[in-house]
Each structure stands twice: as C-alpha cells, then as structure tokens.
C-alpha positions, -999 to +999 in steps of 0.1 A: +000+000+000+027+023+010+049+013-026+013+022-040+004+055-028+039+067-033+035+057-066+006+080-071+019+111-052+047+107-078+028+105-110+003+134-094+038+159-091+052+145-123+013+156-142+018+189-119+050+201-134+044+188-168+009+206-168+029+237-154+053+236-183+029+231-212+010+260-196+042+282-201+051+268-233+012+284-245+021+313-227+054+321-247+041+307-281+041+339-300+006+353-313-007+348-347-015+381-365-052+383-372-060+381-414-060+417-426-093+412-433-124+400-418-153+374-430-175+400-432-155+423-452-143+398-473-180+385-480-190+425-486-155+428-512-168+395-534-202+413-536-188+445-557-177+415-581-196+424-615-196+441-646-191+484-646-198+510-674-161+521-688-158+551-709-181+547-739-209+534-742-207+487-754-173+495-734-168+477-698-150+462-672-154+430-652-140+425-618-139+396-594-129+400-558-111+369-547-099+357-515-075+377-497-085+413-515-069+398-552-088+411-582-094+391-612-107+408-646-105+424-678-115+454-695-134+456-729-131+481-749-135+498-789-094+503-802-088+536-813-056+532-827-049+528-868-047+493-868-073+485-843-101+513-854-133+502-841-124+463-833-132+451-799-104+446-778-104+422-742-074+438-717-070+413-688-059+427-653-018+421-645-026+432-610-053+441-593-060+446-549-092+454-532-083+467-496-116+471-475-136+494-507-104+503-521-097+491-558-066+492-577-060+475-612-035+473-640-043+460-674-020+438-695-008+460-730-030+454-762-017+474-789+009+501-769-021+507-744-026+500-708-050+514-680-047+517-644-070+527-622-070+534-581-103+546-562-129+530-539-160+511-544-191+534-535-229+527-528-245+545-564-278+553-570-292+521-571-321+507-547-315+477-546-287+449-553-288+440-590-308+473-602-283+496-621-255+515-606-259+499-569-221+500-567-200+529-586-163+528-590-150+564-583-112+571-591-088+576-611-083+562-648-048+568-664-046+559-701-011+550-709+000+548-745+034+540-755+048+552-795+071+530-818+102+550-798+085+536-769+082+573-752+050+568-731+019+593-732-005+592-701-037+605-697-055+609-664-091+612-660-114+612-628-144+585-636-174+566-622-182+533-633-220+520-627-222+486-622-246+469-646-284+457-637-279+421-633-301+400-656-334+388-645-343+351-647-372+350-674-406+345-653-422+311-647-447+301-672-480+306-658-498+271-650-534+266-654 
C-alpha cells in the first residue's frame, strides 16, 4: 500500500510540473497576427464583383474579388488606334488589390495601351442589389500609350463606373 500510494503522489507531481510547463510553453508561443481582413469584409469585397460602365458606351469592365483582397478581370473596350479602329479589344488585369472598398487594377498591353485605375468602391444610386448602378467605381483612370520609340503618353481622368443591372431570370410560365 505504502509502494502504491507513493506511486501515485509521484505520478500526481510528475502531471503537476508537466501541466505547469505546457502552460508556459502556451504562454510564450508567439501570437498569430489576425487576417487583414475580416469574413465579413471579405463576403462585402466579393459582392462588388460584377460588370461596370467604362468610358463609352458597349465599353466595360469586369471584376472579381477573390480571396484575400486579389482582383481578377479584364476590361473591354473599342481600339482607337490605326490598326485597331473600331475592333473590340479584351485587356485582362496584371494586377489588381481590393483593400476594405479600395480598388486598384492594372491591365495587361494590347496594342501600346494599358490602364490603371486606383479609387474605392461606392454605394451608387441604385435601390436595390442587382438594379443599375448599386455599386460605382470612383477614381482615377490613367490611359497609358506608349509610341514605336516607346516614349509613353498618359492621360489621367477622374471617372465613375456603374455597375450593370444584373439579368433577371425569365418568369415562370403561368400554369393553369
């Protein structure tokens, strides 16, 4: 009995001080940094994902908010240059970051042009989510241009990009 109980004071101080030590190994473990952005803010950044207006009118730009604040997309737009007069012309995003509202994008060249734009997501004139213009992109638009001596030419313009009404699912038929 005596071997026994001597036994178990042991094992209770030997559980003690390993307990105790595990408890200050927590304590010293350094402290993950929390994400730079919440759930919430995340879930409200993917919801600006969409189609906007972009300078003239059949002209537009898509964006997707991915995890982690990256933007996917492209802009769509009428060439202007000689060889491109008129034809339709698809400019995917290089880079693009959306930081709480914040947007920022830079299109791939097509033809010795590239965009970038930097501004915020804002709440337009739209009711409700899906009618026209419910989000806006407000910011800055620099048209970059660059010549056969490869001198660039920028021009910087202050826009607002509607988002586009979504398309309504056609109505049930009617059954009698």
């Amino acid at each position: 009995m005596k071997k026994s109980s001597t036994f178990l004071v042991a094992a209770f101080a030997a559980f003690t001080f390993c307990s105790s030590n595990a408890q200050d190994s927590k304590a010293a473990a350094p402290k993950v940094p929390e994400p730079p952005q919440t759930k919430q803010e995340a879930k409200a950044g993917k919801g600006y994902s969409g189609m906007y207006s972009f300078l003239k009118d059949g002209e537009f730009v898509q964006i997707t908010v991915e995890d982690e604040g990256r933007v996917t997309g492209f802009v769509s737009r009428y060439g202007e240059g000689q060889s491109d007069k008129g034809a339709f012309l698809d400019q995917f995003f290089r880079s693009g970051k959306m930081d709480g509202n914040r947007l920022s994008f830079t299109t791939e060249t097509v033809h010795a042009v590239w965009f970038e734009f930097k501004g915020t997501v804002e709440r337009g004139d739209g009711k409700n989510p899906g009618d026209e213009a419910y989000y806006v992109l407000k910011g800055t638009l620099i048209d970059n241009t660059s010549d056969a001596e490869k001198k660039v030419t920028t021009h910087s313009q202050e826009v607002a990009l509607k988002l586009f009404p979504e398309q309504a699912a056609p109505a049930p038929a009617a059954r009698n």
